[in-house]
C-alpha positions as CSV (number, residue, x, y, z in Angstrom):
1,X,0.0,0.0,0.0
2,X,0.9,3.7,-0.6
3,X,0.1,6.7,1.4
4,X,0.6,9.8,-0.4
5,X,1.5,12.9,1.6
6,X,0.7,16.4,-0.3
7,X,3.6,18.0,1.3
8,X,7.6,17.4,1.4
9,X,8.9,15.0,4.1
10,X,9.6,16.8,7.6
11,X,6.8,18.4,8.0
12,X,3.6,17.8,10.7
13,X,1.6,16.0,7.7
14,X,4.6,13.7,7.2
15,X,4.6,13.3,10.9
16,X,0.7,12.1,10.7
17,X,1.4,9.4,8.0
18,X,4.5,8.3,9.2
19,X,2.9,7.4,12.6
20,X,0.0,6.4,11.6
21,X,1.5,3.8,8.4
22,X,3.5,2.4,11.6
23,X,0.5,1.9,13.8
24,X,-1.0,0.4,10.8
25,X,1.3,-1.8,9.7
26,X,1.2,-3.5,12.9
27,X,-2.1,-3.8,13.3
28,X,-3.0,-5.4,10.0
29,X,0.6,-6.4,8.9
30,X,0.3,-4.1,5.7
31,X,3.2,-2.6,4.3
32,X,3.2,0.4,3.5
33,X,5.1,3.4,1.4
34,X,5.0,6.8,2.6
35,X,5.2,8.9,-1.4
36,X,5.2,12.5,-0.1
37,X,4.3,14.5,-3.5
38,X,4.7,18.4,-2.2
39,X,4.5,21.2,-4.8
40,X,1.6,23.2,-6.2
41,X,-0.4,23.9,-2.8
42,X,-1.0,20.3,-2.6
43,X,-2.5,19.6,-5.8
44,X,0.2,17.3,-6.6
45,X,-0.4,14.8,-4.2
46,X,-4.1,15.3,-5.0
47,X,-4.2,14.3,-8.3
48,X,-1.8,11.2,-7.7
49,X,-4.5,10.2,-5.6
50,X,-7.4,11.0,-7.9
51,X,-5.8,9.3,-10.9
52,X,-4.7,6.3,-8.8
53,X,-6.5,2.3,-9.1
54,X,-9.6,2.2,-7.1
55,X,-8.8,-1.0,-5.1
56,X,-7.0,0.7,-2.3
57,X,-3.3,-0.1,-2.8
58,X,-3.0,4.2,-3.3
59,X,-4.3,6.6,-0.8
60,X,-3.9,9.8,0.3
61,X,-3.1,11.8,4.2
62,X,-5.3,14.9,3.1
63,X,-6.0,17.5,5.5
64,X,-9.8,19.5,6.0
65,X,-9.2,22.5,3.7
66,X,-8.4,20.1,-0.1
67,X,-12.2,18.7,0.5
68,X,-13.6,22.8,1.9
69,X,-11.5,25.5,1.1
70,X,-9.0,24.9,-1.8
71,X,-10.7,24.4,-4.6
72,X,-13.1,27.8,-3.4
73,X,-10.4,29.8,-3.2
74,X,-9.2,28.4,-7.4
75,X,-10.6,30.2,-10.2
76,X,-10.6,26.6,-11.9
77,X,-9.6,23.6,-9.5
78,X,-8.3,20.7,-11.3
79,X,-10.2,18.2,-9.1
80,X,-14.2,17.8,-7.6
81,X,-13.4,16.8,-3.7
82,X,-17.4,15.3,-3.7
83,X,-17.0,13.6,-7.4
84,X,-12.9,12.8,-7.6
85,X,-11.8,11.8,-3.7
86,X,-13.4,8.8,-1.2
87,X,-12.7,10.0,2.2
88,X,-12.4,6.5,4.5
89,X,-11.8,7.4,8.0
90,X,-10.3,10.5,10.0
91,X,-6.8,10.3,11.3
92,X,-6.1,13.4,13.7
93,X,-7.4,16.8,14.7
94,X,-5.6,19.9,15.1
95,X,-5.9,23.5,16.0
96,X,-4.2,27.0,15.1
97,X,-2.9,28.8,18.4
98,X,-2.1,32.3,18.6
99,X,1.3,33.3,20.2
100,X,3.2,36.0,20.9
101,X,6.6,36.8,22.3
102,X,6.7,37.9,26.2
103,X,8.8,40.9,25.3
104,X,6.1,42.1,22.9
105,X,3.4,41.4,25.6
106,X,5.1,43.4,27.9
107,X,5.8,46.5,26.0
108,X,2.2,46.5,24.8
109,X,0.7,45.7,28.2
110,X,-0.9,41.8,26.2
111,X,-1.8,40.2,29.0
112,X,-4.5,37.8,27.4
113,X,-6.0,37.4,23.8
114,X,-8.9,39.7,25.0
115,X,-6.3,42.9,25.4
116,X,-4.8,41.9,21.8
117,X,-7.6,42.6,20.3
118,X,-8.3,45.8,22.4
119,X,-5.1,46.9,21.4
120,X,-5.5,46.1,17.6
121,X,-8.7,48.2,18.2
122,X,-7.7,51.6,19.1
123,X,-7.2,54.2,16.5
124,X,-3.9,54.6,14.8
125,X,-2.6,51.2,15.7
126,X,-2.5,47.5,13.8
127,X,-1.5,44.2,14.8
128,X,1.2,42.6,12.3
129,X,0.6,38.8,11.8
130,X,2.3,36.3,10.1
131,X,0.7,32.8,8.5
132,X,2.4,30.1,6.6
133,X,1.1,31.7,3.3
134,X,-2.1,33.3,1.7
135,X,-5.1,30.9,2.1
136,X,-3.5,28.8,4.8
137,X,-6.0,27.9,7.2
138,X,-4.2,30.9,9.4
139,X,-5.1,33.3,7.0
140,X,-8.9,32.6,7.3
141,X,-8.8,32.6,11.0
142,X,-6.8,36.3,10.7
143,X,-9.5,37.0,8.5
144,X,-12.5,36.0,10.3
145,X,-11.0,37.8,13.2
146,X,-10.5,40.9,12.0
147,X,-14.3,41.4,10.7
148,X,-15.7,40.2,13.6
149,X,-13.6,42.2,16.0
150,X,-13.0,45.1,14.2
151,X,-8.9,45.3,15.0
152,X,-6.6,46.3,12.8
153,X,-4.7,43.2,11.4
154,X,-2.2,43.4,8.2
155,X,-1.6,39.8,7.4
156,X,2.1,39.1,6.4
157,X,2.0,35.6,4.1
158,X,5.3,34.0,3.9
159,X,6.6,31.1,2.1
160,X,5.8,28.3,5.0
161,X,5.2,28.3,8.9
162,X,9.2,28.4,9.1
163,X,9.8,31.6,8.6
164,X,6.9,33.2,9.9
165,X,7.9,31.6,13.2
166,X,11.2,32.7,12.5
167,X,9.8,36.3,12.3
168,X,7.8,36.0,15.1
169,X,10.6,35.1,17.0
170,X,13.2,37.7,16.3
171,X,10.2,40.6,16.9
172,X,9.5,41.8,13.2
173,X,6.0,40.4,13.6
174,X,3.8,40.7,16.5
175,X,1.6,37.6,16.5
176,X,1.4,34.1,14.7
177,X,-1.3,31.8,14.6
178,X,0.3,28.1,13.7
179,X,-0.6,24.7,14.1
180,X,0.6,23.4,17.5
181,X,3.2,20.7,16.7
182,X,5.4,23.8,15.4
183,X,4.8,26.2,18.2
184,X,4.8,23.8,21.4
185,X,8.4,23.4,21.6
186,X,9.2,27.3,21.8
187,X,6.0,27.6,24.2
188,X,7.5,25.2,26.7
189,X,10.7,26.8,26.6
190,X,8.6,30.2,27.0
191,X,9.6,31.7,24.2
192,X,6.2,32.1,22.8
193,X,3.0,32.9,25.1
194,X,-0.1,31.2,24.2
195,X,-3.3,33.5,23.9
196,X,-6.1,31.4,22.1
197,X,-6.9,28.6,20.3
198,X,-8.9,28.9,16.8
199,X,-10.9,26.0,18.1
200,X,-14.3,27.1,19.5
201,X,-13.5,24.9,22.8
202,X,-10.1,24.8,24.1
203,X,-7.8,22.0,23.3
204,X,-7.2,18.7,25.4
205,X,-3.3,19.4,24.5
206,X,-3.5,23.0,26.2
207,X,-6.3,22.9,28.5
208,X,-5.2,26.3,29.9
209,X,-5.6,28.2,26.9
210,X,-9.0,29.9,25.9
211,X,-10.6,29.3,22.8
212,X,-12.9,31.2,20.8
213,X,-15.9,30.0,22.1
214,X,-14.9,32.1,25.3
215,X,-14.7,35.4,23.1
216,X,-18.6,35.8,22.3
217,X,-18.6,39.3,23.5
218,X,-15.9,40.1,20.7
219,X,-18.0,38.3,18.1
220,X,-15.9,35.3,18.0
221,X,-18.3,33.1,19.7
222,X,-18.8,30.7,17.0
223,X,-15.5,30.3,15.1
224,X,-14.4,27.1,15.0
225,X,-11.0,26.4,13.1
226,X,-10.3,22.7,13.8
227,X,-8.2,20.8,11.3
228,X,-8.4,17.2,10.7
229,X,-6.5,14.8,8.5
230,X,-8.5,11.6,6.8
231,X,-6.8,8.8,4.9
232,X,-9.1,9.5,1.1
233,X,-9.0,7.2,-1.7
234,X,-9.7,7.7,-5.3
235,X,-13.0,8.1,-6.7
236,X,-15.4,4.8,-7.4
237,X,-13.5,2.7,-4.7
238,X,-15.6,-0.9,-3.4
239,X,-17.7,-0.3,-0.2
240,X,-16.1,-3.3,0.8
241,X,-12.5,-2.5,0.5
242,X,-13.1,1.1,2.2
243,X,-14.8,-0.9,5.1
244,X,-11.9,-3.2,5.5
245,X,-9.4,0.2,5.6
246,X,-11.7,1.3,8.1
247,X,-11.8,-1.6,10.3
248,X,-7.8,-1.4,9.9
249,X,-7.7,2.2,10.8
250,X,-9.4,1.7,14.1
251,X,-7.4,-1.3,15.1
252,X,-4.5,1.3,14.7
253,X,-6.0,3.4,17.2
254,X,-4.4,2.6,19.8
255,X,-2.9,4.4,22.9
256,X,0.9,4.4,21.9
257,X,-0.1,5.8,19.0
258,X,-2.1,8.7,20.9
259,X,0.8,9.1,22.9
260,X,3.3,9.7,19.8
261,X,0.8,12.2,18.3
262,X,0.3,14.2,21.5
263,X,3.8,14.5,21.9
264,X,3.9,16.2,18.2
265,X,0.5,18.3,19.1
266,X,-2.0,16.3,17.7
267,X,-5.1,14.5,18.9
268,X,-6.0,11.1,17.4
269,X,-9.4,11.1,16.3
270,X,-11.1,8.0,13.8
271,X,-14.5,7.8,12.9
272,X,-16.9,4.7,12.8
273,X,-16.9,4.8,9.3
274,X,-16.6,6.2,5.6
275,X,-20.0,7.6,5.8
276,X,-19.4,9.8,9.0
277,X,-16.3,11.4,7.8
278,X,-18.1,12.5,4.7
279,X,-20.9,13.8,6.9
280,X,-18.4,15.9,8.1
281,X,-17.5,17.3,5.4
282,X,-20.8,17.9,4.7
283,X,-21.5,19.5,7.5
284,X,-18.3,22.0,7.8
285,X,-18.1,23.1,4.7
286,X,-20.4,26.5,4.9
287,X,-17.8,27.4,7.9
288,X,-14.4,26.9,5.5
289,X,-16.8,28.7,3.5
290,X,-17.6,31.7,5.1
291,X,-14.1,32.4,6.0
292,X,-12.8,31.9,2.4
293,X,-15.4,34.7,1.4
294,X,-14.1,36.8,4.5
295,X,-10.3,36.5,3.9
296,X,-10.5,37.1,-0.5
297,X,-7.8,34.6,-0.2
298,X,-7.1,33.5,-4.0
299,X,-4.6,30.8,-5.4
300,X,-3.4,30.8,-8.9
């Protein structure tokens, strides 16, 4: 079997099907090739997926935004997520948190996400935040923020979550929001303060941390930027063959594998079956939605 990751090795999707294909493998004693196809916002890996067999031995580690927000934000996508992609079962969640760096906080007085956004709401000032590129699912969040609050926020789009962090880091930004498996390690360390989380309910991995659920006075009540991850086949694949990856997927569910994914900021999370995790889809799409219309974002 191959798993194709979208991305280049090294990164937290590689991390994802790398664990899992491990977990897998000894569970159901299926080898399995990690093919990480990066390049082209993703669409490379997602069309080695959509042109692959339909019997299973080629699948793909996609993440929430290639079945919601990518081909909305394309003036012609190359694929149809609904008509082109089987999604089987859900792999992980994930959430965007927002940092900052304690020297920042303390020479603008940011004692909690609540005074960031005072501060970004006073006339003649703007918060300066960095995402891992336009239409990342940072840049919606920034987005969706920034209408709903009313602060000033210039989103700065670089060329990965690198060197935004970087920025962060050395001061020429003033706040990131990033996935957690890249900011944990400089949060423990306290380099980085954690604020929020873009999830509506704070997260299991940082039960300290508000999320936005806790911000309904600012308008933020009910934005909800959870990522996930499903293992997706090509279109036209046998019920029976996405069942029996199912049933393989949950028997690789187990708690060393939860423990590996927490360490790297991520929270295991399978559905019963093929049918919920398109349900899902279903049923988060007019949120990836809205904040595509929100942010403009566009990909060439």
């Amino acid at each position: 079997m191959r798993w194709v990751v979208p991305f280049p090795a090294g990164g937290s999707a590689d991390a994802i099907a790398r664990n899992w294909a491990s977990s897998y493998t000894a569970a159901t004693g299926q080898a399995i090739v990690i093919d990480n196809r990066g390049g082209a916002n993703g669409l490379l890996g997602i069309q080695a997926v959509k042109e692959a067999p339909a019997d299973g031995s080629v699948l793909g580690v996609l993440n929430v935004s290639f079945f919601t927000a990518l081909p909305l934000m394309m003036a012609k996508a190359p694929y149809d997520p609904a008509r082109d992609l089987t999604p089987i079962a859900r792999l992980v969640t994930s959430t965007v948190v927002c940092c900052v760096t304690p020297e920042r906080a303390k020479q603008n007085g940011w004692t909690n996400f609540r005074s960031l956004i005072e501060w970004g709401r006073k006339p003649g000032r703007q918060l300066t935040k960095g995402s891992a590129g336009n239409g990342s699912p940072a840049h919606l969040l920034i987005a969706s923020v920034a209408k709903r609050t009313g602060a000033s926020i210039l989103h700065v789009p670089y060329r990965g979550g690198a060197p935004a962090l970087a920025d962060l880091l050395g001061g020429q930004i003033d706040m990131a929001f990033d996935f957690m498996p890249a900011l944990m390690p400089h949060i423990a360390t306290g380099r980085l303060i954690p604020l929020a989380v873009g999830s509506r309910d704070r997260s299991p991995l940082m039960p300290e941390v508000p999320g936005m659920g806790e911000f309904a006075d600012l308008g933020l009540g009910d934005l909800d930027l959870q990522s996930w991850n499903a293992l997706t086949g090509p279109a036209s694949m046998d019920p029976a063959t996405v069942r029996a990856i199912t049933q393989g997927v949950k028997r690789s569910a187990t708690p060393e594998l939860a423990a590996r994914l927490k360490n790297a900021g991520l929270v295991l999370a399978t559905t019963d079956s093929a049918e919920a995790t398109r349900a899902l889809i279903t049923a988060e799409a007019p949120r990836w939605k809205e904040m595509v219309q929100v942010s403009g974002a566009k990909i060439e």
